[in-house]
VEXDOLUM-448301 format. One record per residue (C-alpha): residue in three letters; x, y, z. Coordinates in steps of 0.2 Angstrom, whole numbers, plus 5000, padded with zeros to 4 digits. Example, Ala and Ser with C-alpha at 12.3 -4.5 7.8 and 13.67 -1.06 7.14 Angstrom:
BEGIN
ALA506249785039 SER506849955036 
# end
This chain:
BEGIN
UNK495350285023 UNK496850255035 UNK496750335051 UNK498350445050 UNK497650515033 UNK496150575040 UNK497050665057 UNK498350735048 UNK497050815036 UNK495850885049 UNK497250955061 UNK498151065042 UNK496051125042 UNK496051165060 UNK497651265057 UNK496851355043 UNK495151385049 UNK495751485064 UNK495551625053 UNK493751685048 UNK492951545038 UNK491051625039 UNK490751605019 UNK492151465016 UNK492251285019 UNK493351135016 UNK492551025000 UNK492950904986 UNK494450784992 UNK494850855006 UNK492950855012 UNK492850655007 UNK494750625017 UNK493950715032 UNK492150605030 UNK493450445033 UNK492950375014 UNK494150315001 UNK495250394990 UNK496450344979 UNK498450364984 UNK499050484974 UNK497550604978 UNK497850564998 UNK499750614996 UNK499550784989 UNK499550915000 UNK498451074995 UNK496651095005 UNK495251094995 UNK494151275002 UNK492551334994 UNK492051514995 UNK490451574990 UNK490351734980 UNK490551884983 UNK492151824992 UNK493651794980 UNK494551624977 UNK495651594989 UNK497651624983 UNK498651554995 UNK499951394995 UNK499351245000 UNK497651274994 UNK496651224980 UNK495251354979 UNK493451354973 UNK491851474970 UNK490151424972 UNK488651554967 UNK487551504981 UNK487851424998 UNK487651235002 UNK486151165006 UNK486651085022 UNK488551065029 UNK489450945042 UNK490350985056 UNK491850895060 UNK492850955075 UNK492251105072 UNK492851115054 UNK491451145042 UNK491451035029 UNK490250975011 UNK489150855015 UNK489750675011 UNK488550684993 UNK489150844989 UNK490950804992 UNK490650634978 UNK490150774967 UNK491350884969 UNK492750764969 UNK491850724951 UNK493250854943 UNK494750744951 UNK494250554950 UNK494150434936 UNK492450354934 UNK492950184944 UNK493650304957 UNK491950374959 UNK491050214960 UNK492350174974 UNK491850314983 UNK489850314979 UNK489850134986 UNK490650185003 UNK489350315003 UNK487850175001 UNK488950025011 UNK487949915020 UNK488749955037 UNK488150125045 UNK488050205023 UNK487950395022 UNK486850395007 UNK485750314998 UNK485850284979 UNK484250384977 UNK485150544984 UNK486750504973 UNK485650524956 UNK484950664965 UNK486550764967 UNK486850744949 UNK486750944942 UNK486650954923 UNK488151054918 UNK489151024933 UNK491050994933 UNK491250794929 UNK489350774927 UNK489850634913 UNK490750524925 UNK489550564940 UNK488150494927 UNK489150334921 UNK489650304938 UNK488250324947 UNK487650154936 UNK488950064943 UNK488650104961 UNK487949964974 UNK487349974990 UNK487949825002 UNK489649854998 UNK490949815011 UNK492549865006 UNK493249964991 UNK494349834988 UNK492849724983 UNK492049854973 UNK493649864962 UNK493549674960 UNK491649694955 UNK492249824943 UNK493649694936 UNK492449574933 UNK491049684923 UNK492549744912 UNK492749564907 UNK490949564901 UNK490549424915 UNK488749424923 UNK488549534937 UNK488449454954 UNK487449504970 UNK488549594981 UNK488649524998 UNK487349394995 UNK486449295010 UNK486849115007 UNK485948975017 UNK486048795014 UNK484648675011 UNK483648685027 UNK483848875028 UNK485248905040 UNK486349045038 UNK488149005030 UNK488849185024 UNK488749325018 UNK489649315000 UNK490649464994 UNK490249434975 UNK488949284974 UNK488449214956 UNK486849124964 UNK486349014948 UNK488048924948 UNK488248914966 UNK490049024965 UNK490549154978 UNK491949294974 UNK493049324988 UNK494149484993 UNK495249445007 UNK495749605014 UNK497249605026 UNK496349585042 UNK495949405036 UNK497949365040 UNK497949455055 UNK497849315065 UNK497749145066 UNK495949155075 UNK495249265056 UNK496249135046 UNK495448985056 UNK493649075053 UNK493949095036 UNK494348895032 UNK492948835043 UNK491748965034 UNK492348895015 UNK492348735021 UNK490648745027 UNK489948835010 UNK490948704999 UNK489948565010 UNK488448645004 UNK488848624985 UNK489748804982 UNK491248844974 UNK492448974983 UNK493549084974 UNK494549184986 UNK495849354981 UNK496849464988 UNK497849614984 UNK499349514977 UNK497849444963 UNK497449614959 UNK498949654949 UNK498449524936 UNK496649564933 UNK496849454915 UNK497149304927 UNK495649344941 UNK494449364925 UNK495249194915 UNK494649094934 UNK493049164936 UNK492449134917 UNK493348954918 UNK492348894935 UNK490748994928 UNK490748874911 UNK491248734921 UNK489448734935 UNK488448814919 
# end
């Protein structure tokens, strides 16, 4: 989630909670803006605040606010700035109503990313509450979750790939070479036929030194006998095309 989303969310919160917010708190998008985790454009560009009450207290009628009742109160809250928030878990839930099914599988896999994760997969299956709001596309996108993830970039490219009915690959897989040295760590790696699956976010341009990395690090996997596919957001657009190359050089090392 881009910097500027998240402050410009937190200070319209701040704003709104200087009034009494004893029973009230800031959930579903809002809360998962305010955690720093991904959402897709056209939710980040609406503006309304997403606040929870917990009954009695009436919904909350005012512009500029999407308003919620709960029966009970959370089990646990964070506290960001002050502003209290859903949990991260709780938010993925909540958001449940908003988000598609792949949507949610972006957000779950921030939740279990391999660099600092808020979650566990365990906790996600967990949060699931029969009867809740979205409860189908929390359950069918809970299987597609994966811990490890990097980016959600790389899990929509994943996602692409298992739409296209191709095998499934390790996500972020540790690849050595023969006397066990450490070569990378693949985004998408199909181990039997010795093919990794790149996503080349935009901080690989960002300078010459990332770009150099990059070569020397393919080079050096390509040495050892692997194949390396490399994508970026340009590719994206033409998932027919990403899918067509993956199967081709899949049936070519079978």
């Amino acid at each position: 989630m881009p910097a500027a989303h998240v402050s410009r969310t937190l200070e319209l919160c701040k704003a709104y909670a200087r009034g009494s917010l004893d029973s009230r708190f800031f959930s579903h998008v809002t809360a998962v803006q305010l955690h720093g985790l991904p959402l897709p454009d056209r939710m980040r560009d609406r503006g309304s605040l997403h606040v929870t009450v917990i009954a009695p207290r009436t919904t909350p009628r005012v512009r500029g606010i999407a308003g919620h009742r709960a029966t009970e109160p959370p089990l646990r809250l964070s506290l960001i700035q002050g502003v209290r928030v859903s949990h991260p878990v709780d938010a993925w839930v909540q958001s449940a109503a908003l988000l598609a099914v792949s949507e949610l599988v972006v957000l779950g896999d921030a939740l279990v990313r391999r660099r600092s994760p808020l979650a566990t997969v365990a906790e996600l299956h967990s949060a699931i509450v029969s009867g809740g709001r979205g409860v189908i596309r929390l359950r069918q996108a809970v299987k597609l979750i994966r811990p490890g993830v990097d980016s959600p970039r790389e899990t929509l490219l994943r996602l692409l790939l298992g739409r296209a009915h191709l095998p499934e690959p390790e996500v972020n897989g540790l690849i050595v070479d023969g006397n066990g040295h450490f070569l990378a760590l693949g985004d998408l790696v199909y181990r039997e036929w010795r093919v990794v699956v790149e996503y080349d976010g935009e901080h690989h341009f960002a300078s010459a030194e990332q770009v150099r990395h990059d070569l020397d690090r393919a080079e050096r996997l390509v040495d050892a006998g692997w194949r390396v596919l490399r994508f970026n957001r340009m590719h994206m657009s033409d998932p027919v095309g990403i899918a067509h190359k993956v199967r081709h050089v899949l049936a070519v090392r079978q």
